[in-house]
PDB file of N, CA, C and O in Angstrom:
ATOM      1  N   UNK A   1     164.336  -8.100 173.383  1.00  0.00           N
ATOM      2  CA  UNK A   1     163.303  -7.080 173.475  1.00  0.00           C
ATOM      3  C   UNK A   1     161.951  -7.779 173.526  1.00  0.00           C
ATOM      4  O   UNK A   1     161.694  -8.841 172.958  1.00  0.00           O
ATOM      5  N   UNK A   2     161.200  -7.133 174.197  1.00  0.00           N
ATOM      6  CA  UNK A   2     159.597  -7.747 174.495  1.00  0.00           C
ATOM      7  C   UNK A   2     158.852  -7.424 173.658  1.00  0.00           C
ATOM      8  O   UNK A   2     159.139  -6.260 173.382  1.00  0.00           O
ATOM      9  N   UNK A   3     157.526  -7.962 172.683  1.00  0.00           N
ATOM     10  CA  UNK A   3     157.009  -7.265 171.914  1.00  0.00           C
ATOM     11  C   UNK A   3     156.244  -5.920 172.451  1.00  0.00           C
ATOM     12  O   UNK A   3     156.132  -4.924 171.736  1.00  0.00           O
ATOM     13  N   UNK A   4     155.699  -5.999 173.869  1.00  0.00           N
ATOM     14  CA  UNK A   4     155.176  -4.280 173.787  1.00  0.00           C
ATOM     15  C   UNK A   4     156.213  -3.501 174.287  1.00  0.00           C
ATOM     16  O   UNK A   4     155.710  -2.645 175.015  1.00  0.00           O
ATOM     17  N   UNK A   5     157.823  -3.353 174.229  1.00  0.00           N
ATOM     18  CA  UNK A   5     158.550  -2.829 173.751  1.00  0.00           C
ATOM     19  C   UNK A   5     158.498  -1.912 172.767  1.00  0.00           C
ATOM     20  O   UNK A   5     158.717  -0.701 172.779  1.00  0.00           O
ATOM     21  N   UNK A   6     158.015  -3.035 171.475  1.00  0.00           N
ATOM     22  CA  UNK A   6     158.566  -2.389 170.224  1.00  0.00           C
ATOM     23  C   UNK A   6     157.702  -1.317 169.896  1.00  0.00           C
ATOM     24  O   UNK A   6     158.175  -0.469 169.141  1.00  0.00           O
ATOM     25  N   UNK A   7     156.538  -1.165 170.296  1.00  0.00           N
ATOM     26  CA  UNK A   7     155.288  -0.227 170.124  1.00  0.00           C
ATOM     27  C   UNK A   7     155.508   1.466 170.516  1.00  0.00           C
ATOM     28  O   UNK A   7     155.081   2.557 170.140  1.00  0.00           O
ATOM     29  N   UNK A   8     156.680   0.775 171.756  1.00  0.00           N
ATOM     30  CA  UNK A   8     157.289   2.392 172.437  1.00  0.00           C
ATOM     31  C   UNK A   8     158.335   3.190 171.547  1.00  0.00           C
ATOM     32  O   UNK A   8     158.496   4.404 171.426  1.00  0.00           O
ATOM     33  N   UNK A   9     158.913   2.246 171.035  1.00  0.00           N
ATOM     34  CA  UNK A   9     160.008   2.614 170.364  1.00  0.00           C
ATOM     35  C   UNK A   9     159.823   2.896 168.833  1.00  0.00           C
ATOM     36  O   UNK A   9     160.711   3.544 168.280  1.00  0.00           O
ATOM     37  N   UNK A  10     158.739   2.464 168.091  1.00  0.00           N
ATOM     38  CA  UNK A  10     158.371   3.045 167.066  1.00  0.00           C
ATOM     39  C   UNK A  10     157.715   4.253 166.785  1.00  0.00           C
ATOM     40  O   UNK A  10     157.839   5.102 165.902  1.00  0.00           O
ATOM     41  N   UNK A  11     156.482   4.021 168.432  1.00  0.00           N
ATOM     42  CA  UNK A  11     155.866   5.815 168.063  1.00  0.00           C
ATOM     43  C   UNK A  11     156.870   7.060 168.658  1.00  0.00           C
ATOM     44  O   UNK A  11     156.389   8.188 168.759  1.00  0.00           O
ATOM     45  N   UNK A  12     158.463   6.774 169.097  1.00  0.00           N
ATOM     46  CA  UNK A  12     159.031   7.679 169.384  1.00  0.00           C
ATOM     47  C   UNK A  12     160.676   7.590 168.371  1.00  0.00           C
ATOM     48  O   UNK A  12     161.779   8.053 168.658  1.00  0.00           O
ATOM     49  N   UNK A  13     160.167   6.698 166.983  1.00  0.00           N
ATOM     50  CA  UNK A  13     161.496   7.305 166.451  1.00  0.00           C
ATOM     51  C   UNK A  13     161.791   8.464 165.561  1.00  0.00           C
ATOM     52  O   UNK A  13     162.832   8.772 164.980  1.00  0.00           O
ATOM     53  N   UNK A  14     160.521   9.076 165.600  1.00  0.00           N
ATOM     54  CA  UNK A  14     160.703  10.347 164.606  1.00  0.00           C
ATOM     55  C   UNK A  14     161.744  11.252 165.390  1.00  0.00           C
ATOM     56  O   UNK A  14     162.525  11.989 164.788  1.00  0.00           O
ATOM     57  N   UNK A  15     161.700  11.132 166.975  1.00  0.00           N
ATOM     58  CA  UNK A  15     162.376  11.931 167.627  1.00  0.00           C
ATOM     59  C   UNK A  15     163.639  11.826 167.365  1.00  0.00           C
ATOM     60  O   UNK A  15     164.284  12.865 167.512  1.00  0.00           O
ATOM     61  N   UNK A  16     164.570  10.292 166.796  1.00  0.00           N
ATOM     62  CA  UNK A  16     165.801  10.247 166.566  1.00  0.00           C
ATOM     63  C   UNK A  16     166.333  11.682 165.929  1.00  0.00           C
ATOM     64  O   UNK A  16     167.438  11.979 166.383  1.00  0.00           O
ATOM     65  N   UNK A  17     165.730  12.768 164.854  1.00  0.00           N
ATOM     66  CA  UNK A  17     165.888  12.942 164.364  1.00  0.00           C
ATOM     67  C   UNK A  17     165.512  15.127 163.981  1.00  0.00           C
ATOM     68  O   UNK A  17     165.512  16.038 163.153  1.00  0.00           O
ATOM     69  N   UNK A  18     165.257  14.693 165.466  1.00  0.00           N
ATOM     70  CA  UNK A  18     164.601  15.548 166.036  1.00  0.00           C
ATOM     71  C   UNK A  18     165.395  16.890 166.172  1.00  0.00           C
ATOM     72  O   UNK A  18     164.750  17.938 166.143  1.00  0.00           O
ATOM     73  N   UNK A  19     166.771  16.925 166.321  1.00  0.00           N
ATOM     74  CA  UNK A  19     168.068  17.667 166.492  1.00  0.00           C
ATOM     75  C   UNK A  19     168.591  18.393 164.989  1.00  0.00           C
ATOM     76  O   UNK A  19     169.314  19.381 164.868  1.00  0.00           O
ATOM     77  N   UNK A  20     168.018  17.618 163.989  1.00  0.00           N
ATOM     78  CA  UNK A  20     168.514  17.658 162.433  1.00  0.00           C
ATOM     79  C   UNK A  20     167.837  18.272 162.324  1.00  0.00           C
ATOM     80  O   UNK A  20     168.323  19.201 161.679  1.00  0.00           O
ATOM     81  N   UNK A  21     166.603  18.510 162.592  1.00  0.00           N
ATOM     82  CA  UNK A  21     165.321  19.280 161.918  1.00  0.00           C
ATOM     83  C   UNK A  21     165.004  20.315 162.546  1.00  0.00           C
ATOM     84  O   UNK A  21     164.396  21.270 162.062  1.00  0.00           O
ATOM     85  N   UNK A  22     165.549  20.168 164.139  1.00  0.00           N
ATOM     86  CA  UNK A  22     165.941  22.245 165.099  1.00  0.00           C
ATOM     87  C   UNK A  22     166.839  22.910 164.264  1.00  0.00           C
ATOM     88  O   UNK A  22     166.860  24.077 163.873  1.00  0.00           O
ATOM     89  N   UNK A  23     167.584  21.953 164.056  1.00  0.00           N
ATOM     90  CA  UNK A  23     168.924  22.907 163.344  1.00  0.00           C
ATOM     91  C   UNK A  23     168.265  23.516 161.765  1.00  0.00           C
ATOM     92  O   UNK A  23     168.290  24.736 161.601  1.00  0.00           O
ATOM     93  N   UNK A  24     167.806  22.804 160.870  1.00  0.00           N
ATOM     94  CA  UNK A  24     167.448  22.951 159.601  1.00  0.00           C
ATOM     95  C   UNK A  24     166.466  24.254 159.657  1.00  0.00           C
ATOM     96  O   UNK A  24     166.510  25.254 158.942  1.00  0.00           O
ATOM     97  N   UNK A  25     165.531  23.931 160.764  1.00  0.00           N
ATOM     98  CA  UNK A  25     164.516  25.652 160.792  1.00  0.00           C
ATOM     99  C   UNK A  25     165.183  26.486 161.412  1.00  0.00           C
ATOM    100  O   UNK A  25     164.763  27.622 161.192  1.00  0.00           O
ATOM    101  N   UNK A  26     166.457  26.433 162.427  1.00  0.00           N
ATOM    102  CA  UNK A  26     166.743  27.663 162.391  1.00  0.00           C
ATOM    103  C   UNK A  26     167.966  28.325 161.627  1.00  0.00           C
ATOM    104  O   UNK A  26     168.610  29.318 161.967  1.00  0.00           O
ATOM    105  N   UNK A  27     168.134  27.458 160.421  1.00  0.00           N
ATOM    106  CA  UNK A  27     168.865  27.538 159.243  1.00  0.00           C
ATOM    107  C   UNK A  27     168.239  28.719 158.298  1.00  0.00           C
ATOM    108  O   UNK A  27     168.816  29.712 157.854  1.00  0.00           O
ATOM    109  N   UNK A  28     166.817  28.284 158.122  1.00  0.00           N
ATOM    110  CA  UNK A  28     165.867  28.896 157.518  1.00  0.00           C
ATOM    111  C   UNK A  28     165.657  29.849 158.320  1.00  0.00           C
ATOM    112  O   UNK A  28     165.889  30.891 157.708  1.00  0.00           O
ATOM    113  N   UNK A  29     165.302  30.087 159.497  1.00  0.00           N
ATOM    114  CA  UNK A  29     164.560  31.075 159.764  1.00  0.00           C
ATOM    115  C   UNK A  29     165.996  32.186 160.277  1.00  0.00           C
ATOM    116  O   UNK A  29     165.543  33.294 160.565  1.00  0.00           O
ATOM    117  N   UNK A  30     167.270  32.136 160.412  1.00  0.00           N
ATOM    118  CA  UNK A  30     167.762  33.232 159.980  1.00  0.00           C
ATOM    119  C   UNK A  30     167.896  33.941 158.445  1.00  0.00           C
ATOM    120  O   UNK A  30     167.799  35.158 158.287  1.00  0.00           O
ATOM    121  N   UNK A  31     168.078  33.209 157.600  1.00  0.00           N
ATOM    122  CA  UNK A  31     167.844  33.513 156.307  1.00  0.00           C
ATOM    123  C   UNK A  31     166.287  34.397 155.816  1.00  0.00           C
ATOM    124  O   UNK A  31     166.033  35.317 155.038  1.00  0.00           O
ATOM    125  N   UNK A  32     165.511  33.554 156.728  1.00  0.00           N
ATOM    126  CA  UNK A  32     164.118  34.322 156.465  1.00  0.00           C
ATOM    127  C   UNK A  32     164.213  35.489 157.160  1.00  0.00           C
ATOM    128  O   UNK A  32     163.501  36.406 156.749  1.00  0.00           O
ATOM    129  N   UNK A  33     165.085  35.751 158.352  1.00  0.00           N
ATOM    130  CA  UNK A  33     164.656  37.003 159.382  1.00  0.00           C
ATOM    131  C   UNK A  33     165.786  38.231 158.621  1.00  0.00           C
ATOM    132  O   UNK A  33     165.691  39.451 158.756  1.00  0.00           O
ATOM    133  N   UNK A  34     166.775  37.524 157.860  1.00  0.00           N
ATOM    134  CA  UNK A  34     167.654  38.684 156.952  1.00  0.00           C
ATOM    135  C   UNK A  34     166.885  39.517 155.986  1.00  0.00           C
ATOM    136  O   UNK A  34     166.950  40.720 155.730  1.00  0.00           O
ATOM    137  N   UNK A  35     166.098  38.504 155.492  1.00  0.00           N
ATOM    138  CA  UNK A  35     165.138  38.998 154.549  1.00  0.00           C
ATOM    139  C   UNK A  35     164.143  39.683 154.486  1.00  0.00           C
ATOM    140  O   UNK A  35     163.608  40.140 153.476  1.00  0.00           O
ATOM    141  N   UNK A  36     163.674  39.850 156.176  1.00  0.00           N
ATOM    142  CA  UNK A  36     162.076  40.114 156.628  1.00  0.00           C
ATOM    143  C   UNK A  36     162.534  41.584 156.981  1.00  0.00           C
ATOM    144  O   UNK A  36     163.689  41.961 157.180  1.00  0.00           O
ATOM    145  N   UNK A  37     161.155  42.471 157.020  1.00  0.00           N
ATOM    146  CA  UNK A  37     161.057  43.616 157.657  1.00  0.00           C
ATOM    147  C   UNK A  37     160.924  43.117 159.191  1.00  0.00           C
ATOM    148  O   UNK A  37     161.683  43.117 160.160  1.00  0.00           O
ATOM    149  N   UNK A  38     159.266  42.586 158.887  1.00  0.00           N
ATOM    150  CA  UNK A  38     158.587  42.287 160.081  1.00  0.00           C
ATOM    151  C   UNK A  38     159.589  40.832 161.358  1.00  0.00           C
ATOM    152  O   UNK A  38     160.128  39.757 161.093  1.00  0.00           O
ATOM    153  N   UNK A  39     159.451  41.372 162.277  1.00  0.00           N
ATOM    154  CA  UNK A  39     160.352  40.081 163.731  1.00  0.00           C
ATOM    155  C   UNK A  39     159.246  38.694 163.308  1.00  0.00           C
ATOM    156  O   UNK A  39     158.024  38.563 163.384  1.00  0.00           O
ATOM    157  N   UNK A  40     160.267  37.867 162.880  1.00  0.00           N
ATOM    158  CA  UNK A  40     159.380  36.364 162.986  1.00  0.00           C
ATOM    159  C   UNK A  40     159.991  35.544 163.841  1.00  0.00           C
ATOM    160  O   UNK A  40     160.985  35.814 164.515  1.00  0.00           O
ATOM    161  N   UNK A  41     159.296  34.374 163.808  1.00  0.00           N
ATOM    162  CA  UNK A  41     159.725  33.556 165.486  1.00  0.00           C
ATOM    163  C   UNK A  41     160.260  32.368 164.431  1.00  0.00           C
ATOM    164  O   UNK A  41     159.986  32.405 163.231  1.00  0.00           O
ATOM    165  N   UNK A  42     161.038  31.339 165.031  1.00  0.00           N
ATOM    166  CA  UNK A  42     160.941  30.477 164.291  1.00  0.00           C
ATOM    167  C   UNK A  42     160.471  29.114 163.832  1.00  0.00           C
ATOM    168  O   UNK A  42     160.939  28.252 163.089  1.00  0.00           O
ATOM    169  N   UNK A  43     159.110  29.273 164.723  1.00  0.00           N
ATOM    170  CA  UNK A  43     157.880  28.578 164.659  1.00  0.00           C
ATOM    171  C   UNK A  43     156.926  29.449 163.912  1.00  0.00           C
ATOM    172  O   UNK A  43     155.749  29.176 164.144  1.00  0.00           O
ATOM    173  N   UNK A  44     157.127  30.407 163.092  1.00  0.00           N
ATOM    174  CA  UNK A  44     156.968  30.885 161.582  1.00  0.00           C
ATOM    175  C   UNK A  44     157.500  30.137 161.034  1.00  0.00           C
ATOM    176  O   UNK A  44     156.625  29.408 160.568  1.00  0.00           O
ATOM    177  N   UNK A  45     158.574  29.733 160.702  1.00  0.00           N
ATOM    178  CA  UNK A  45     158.673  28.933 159.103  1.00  0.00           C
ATOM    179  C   UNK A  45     158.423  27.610 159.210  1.00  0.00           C
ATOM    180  O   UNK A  45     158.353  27.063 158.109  1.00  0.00           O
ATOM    181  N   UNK A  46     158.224  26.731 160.355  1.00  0.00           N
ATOM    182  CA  UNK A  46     157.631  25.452 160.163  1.00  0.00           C
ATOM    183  C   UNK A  46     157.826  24.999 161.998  1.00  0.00           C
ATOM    184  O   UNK A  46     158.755  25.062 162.803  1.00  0.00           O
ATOM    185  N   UNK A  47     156.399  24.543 162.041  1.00  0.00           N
ATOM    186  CA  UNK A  47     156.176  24.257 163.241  1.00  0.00           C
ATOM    187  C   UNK A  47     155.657  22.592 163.380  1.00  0.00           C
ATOM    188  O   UNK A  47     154.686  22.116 162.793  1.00  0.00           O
ATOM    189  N   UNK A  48     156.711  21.760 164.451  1.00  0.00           N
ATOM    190  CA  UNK A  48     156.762  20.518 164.354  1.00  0.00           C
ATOM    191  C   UNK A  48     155.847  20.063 164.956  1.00  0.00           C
ATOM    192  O   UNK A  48     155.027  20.741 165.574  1.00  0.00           O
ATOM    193  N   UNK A  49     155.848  18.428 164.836  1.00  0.00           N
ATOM    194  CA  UNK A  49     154.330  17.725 165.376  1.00  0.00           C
ATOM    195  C   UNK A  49     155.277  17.438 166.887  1.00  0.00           C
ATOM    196  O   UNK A  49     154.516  17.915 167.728  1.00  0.00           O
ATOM    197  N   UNK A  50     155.824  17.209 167.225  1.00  0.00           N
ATOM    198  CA  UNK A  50     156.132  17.087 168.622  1.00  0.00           C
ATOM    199  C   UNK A  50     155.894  18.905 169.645  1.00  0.00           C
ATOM    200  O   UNK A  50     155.585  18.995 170.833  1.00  0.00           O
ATOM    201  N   UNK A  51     156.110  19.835 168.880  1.00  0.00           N
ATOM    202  CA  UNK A  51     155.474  21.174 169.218  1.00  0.00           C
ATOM    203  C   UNK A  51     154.230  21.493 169.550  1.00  0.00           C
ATOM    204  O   UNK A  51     153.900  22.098 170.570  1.00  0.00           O
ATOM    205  N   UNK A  52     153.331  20.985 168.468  1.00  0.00           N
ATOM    206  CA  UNK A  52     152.007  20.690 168.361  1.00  0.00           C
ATOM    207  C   UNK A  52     151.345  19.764 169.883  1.00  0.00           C
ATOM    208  O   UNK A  52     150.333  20.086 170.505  1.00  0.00           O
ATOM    209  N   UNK A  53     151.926  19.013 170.080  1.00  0.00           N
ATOM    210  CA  UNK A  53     151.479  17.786 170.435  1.00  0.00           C
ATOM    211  C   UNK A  53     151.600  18.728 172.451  1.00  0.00           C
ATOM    212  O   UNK A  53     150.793  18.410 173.325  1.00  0.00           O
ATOM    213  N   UNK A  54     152.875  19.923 172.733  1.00  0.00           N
ATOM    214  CA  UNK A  54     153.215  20.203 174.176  1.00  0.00           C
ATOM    215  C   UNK A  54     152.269  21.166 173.771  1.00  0.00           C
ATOM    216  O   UNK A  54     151.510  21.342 174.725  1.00  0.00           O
ATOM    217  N   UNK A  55     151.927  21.921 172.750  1.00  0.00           N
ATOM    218  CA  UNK A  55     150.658  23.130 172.990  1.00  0.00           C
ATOM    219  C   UNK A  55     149.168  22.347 173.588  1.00  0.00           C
ATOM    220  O   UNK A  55     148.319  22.747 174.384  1.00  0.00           O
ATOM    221  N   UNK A  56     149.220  21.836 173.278  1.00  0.00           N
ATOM    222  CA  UNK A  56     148.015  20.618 173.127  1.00  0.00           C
ATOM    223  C   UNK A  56     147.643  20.255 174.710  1.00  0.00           C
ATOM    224  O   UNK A  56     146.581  20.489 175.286  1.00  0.00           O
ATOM    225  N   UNK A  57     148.869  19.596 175.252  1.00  0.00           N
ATOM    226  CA  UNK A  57     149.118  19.567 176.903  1.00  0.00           C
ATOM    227  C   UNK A  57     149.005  20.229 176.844  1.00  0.00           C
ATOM    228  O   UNK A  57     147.867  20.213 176.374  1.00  0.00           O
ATOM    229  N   UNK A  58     149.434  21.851 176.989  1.00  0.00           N
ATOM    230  CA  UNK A  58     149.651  22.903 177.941  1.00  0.00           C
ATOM    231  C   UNK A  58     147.836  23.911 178.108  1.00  0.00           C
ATOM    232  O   UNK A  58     147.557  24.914 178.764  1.00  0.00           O
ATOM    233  N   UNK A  59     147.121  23.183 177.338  1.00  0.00           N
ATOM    234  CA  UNK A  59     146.033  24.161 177.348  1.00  0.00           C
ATOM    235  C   UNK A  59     144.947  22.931 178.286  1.00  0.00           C
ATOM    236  O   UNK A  59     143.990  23.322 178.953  1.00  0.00           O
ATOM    237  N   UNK A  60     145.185  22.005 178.208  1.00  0.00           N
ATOM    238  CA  UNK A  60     144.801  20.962 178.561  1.00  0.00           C
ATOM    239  C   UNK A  60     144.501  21.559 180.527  1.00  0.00           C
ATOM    240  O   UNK A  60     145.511  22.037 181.042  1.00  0.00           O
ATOM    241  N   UNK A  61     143.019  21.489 181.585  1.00  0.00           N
ATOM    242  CA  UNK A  61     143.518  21.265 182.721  1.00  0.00           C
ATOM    243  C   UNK A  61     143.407  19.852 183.305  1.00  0.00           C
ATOM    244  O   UNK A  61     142.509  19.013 183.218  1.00  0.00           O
ATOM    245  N   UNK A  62     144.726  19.845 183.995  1.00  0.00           N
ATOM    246  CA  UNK A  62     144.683  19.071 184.945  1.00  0.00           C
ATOM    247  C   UNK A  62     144.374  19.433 185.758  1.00  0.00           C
ATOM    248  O   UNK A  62     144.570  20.565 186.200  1.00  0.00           O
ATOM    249  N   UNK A  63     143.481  18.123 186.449  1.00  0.00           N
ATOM    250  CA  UNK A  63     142.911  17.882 188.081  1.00  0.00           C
ATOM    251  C   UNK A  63     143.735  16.841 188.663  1.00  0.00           C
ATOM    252  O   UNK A  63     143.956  15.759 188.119  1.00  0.00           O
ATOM    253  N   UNK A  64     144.217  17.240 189.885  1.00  0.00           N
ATOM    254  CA  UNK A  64     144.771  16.345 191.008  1.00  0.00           C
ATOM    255  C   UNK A  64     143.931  15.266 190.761  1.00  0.00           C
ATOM    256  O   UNK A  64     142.774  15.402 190.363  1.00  0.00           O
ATOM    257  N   UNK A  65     144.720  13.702 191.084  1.00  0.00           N
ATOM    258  CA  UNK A  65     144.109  12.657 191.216  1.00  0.00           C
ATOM    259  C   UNK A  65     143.864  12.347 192.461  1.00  0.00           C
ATOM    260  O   UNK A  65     144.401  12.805 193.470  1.00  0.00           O
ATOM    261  N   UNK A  66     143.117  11.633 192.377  1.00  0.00           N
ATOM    262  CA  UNK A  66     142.123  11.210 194.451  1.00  0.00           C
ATOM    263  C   UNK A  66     142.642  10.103 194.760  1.00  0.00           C
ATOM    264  O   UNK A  66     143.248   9.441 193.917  1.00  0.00           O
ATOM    265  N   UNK A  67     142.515   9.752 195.878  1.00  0.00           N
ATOM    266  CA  UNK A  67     142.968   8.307 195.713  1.00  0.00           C
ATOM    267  C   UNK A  67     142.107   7.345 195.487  1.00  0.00           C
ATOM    268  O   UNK A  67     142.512   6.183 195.468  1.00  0.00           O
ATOM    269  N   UNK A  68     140.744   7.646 195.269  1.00  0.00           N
ATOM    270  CA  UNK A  68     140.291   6.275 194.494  1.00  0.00           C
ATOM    271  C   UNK A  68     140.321   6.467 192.242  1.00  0.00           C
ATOM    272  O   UNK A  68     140.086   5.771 191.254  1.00  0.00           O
ATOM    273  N   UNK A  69     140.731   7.735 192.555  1.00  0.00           N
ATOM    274  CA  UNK A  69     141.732   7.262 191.107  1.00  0.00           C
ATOM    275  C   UNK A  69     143.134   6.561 191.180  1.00  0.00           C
ATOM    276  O   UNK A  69     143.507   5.865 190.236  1.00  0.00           O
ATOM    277  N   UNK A  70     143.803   6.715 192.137  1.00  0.00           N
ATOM    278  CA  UNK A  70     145.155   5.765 191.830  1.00  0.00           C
ATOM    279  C   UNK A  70     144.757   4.495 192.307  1.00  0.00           C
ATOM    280  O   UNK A  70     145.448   3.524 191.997  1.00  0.00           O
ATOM    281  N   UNK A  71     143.635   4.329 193.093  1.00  0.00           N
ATOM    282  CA  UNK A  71     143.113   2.300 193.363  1.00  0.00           C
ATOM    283  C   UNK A  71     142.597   1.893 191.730  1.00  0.00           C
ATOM    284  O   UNK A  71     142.729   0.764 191.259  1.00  0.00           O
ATOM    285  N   UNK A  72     142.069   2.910 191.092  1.00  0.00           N
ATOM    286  CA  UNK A  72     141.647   2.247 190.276  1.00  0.00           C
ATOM    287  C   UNK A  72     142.991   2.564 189.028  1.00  0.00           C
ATOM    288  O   UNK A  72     143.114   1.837 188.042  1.00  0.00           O
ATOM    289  N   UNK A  73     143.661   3.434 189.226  1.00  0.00           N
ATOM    290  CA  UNK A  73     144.695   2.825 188.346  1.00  0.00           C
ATOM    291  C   UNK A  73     145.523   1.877 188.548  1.00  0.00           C
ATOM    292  O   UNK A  73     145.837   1.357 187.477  1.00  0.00           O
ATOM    293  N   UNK A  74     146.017   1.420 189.423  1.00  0.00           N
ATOM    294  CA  UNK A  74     146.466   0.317 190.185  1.00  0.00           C
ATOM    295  C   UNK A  74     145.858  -1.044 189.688  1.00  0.00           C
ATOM    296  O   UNK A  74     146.443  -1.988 189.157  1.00  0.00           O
ATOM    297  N   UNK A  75     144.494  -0.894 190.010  1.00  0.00           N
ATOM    298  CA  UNK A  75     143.576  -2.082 189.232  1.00  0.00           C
ATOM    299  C   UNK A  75     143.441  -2.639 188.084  1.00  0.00           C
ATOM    300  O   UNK A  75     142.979  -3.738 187.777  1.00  0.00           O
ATOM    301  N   UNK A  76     144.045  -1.480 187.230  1.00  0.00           N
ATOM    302  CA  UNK A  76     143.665  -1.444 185.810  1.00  0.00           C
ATOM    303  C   UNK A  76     145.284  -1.882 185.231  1.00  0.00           C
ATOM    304  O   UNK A  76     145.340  -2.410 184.121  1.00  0.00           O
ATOM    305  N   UNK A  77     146.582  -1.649 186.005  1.00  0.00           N
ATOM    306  CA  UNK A  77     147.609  -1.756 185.533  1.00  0.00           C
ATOM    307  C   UNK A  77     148.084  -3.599 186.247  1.00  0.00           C
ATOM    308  O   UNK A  77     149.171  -4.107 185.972  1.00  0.00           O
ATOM    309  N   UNK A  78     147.159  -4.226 187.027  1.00  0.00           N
ATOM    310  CA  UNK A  78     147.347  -5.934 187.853  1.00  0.00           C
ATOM    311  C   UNK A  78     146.693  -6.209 186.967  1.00  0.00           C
ATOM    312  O   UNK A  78     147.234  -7.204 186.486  1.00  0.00           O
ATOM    313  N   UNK A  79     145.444  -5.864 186.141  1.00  0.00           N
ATOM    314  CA  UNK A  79     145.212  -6.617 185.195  1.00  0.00           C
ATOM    315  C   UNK A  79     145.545  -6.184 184.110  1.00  0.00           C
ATOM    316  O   UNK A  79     144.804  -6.741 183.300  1.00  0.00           O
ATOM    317  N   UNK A  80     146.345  -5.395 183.496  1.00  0.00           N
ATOM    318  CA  UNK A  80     147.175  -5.288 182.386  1.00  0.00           C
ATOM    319  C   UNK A  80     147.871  -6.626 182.310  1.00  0.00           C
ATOM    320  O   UNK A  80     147.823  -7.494 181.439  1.00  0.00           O
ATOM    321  N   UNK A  81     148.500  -6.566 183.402  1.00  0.00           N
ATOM    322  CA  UNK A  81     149.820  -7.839 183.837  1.00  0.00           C
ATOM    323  C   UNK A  81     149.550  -8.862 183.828  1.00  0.00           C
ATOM    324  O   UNK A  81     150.305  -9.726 183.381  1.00  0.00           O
ATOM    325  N   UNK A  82     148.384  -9.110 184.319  1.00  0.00           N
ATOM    326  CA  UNK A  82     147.822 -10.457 184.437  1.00  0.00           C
ATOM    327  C   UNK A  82     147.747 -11.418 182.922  1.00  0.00           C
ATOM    328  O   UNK A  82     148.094 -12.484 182.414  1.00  0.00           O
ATOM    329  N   UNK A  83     147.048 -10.199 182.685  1.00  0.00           N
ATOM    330  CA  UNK A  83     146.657 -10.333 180.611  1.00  0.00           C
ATOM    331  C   UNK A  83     148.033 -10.686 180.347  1.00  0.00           C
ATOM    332  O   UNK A  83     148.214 -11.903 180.379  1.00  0.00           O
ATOM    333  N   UNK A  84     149.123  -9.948 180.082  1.00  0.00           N
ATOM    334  CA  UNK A  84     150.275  -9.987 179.664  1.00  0.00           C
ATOM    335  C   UNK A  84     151.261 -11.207 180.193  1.00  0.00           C
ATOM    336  O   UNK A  84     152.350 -11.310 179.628  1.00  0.00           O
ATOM    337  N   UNK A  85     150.963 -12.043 181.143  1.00  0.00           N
ATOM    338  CA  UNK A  85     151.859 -12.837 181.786  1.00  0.00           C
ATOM    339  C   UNK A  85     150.617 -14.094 181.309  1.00  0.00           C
ATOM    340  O   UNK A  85     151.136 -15.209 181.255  1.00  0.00           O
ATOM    341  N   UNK A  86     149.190 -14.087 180.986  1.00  0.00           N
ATOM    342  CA  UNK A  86     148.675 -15.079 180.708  1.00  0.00           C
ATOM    343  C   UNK A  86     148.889 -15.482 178.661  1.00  0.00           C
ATOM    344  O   UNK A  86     148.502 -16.442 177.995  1.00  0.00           O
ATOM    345  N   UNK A  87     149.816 -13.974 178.205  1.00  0.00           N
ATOM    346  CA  UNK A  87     149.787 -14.702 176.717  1.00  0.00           C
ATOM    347  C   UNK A  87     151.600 -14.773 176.969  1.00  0.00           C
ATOM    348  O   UNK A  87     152.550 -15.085 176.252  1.00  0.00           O
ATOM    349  N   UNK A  88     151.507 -14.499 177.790  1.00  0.00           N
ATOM    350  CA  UNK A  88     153.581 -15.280 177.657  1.00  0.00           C
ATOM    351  C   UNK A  88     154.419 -13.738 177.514  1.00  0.00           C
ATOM    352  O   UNK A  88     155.637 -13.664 177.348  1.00  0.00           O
ATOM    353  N   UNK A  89     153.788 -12.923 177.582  1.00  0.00           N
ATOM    354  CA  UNK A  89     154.712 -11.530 177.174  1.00  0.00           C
ATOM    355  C   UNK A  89     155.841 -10.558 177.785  1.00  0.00           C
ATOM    356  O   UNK A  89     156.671  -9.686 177.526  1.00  0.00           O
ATOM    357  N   UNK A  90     155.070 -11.608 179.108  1.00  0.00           N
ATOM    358  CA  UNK A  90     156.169 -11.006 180.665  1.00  0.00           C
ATOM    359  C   UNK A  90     156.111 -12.259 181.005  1.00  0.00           C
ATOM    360  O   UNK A  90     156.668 -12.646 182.032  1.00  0.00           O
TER     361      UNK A  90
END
């Protein structure tokens, strides 16, 4: 493994775990909806940071990129590489 590898794989291991914790709120939130008068969702009883994070995008606009935004992303990703192949990393 490469070290900027490991950077990807740490800010995405909460997700391992991600399946345990759908299941657990909607554990709760039938128990809560037996109990309730009022219709709750089940982003009422606990709403996750990966949830948070697609509301966040979704309000967000995007603008089409031009193409002298992809020259200059292009530019910006040869000298990423450059950097990265001059400390030994690639």
């Amino acid at each position: 493994m490469k070290p900027y590898e490991l950077s990807i794989i740490c800010n995405s291991l909460h997700l391992r775990t991600k399946e345990n914790w759908e299941q657990a709120r909607m554990m709760a939130y039938v128990t809560a909806q037996v109990n309730s008068k009022k219709r709750l969702k089940p982003t009422d009883i606990i709403k996750f940071a990966w949830e948070k994070q697609k509301e966040n995008t979704n309000t967000k606009l995007v603008k089409p990129l031009t193409v002298s935004d992809v020259e200059q992303i292009k530019a910006m990703a040869l000298q990423r590489e450059k950097v990265l192949k001059e400390k030994g990393i690639i």
